[in-house]
N, C-alpha and C positions, 0 to 999 in steps of 0.2 A: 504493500500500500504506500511508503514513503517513497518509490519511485517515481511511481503513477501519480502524486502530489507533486511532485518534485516537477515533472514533465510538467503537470497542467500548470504551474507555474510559472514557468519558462516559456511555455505556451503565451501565457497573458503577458507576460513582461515584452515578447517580443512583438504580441500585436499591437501595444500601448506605444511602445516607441517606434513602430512603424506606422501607428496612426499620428503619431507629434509631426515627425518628419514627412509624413504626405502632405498633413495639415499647414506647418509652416513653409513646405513650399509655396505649396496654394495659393495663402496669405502674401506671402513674400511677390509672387506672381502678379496677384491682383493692387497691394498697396507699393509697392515697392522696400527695402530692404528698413527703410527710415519710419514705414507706416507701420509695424509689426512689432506687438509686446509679447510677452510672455501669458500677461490675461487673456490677452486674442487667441493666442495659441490655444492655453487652456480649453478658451469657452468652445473654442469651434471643433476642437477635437471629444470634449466632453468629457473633460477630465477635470480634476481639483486643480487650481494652482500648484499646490503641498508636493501633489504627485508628480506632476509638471518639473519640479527643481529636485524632485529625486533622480531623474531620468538625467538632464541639461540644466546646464548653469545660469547659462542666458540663450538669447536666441543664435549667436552668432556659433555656437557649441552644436546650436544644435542643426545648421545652418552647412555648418563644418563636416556633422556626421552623414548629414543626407549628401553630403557631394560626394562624401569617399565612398557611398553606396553608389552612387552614380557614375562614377571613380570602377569601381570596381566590377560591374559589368558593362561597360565600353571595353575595359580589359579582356573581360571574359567573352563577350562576341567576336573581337578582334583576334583572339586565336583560335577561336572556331570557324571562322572564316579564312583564315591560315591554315586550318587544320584539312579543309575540303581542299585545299586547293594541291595540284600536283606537285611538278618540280622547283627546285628552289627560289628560281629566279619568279618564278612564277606567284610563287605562294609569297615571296618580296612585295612585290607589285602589287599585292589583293591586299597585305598589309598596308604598306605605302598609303593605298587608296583608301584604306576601312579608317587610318588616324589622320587624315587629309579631310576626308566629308566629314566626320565629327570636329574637328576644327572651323572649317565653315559653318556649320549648324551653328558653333558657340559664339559666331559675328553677332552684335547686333544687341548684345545679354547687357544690360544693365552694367556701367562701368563699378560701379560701387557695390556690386553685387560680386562683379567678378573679381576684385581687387580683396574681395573678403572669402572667395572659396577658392583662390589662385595661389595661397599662401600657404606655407604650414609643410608639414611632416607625410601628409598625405598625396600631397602634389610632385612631391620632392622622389615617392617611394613609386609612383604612377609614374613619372618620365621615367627612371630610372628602368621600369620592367618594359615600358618601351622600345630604351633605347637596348639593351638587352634582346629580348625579342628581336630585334631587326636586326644588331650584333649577331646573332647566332644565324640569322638566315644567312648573311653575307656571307656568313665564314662556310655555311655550308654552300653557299652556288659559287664561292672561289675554290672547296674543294672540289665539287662537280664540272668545274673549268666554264661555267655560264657568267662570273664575276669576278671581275678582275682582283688579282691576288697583290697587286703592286704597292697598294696603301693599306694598310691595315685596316682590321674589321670594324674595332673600334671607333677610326680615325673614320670612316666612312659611315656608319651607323652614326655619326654625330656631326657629320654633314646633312644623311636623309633627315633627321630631325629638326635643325634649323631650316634645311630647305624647306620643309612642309610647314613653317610659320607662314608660309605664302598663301597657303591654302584660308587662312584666317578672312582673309580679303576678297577670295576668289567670287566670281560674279555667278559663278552658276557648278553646274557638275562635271559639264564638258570641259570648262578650265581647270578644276581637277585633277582631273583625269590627262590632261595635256604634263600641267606642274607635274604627276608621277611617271609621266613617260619622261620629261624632262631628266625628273632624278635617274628615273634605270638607266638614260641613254649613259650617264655617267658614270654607271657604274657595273656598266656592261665590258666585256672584254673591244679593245678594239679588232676591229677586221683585217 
């Protein structure tokens, strides 16, 4: 019986702070980052205050935890879209493109919004499995002879990532998708 407690527990604690953080996006969404208290959160999720600052501290905590969730499966689509796709250079290029369109999608977001989920411990550990990720593809399509071996994987993995700050701006999908033919052609072997 104290498992079975234990679980439905756990259970509730994790619907409650998944309802904070749908809620205070919502909020966040509709008033912007400067219109949204802590009572707001509460009321509209339906929760006590009390309970509310057991879970988050202030809004920006809790602001913080909903982006490393949203952090966290951008990650997790993006190599499973890596993971469908074939050969190295290939499965490169589908990456490329999967952290390229979510880049432009994030044009546009509120500066003061993104200046406050842009920061921290959790952004730092997100680029980093990025750059990682597309570090390991290169070194596998410079093993497969598809990518040129003459700059390191590193050293190029941290090219494609600044390259693809272009993508921030890009006008549409087809530009995109141009910027990641851009980066391959670079870092393709020459003929």
């Amino acid at each position: 019986m104290p498992k079975l407690w234990n679980e439905t527990i756990d259970a509730h604690r994790r619907e409650v702070r998944a309802a904070i953080l749908d809620t205070t996006a919502t909020l966040v969404a509709e008033y912007g980052l400067r219109g949204v208290t802590m009572s707001a959160i509460a009321e509209r999720a339906g929760i006590g205050r009390a309970t509310l600052y057991k879970y988050f501290s202030d809004v920006e905590s809790i602001l913080t935890a909903w982006h490393e969730q949203q952090m966290a499966g951008h990650l997790a689509e993006i190599a499973e879209i890596r993971d469908r796709a074939g050969a190295p250079a290939e499965r490169l290029a589908v990456v490329l493109e999967a952290f390229a369109v979510r880049s432009r999608r994030s044009q546009g977001h509120d500066s003061a919004i993104a200046a406050t989920l842009h920061r921290g411990r959790h952004m730092t550990a997100a680029e980093q499995h990025v750059h990682t990720m597309i570090r390991g593809l290169i070194a596998e399509g410079a093993a497969a002879g598809s990518i040129r071996a003459d700059v390191s994987a590193a050293e190029l993995a941290s090219y494609c990532v600044h390259a693809l700050t272009a993508a921030e701006t890009s006008t549409s999908t087809a530009a995109v998708r141009r910027l990641v033919e851009v980066i391959m052609s670079g870092l393709r072997l020459a003929p």
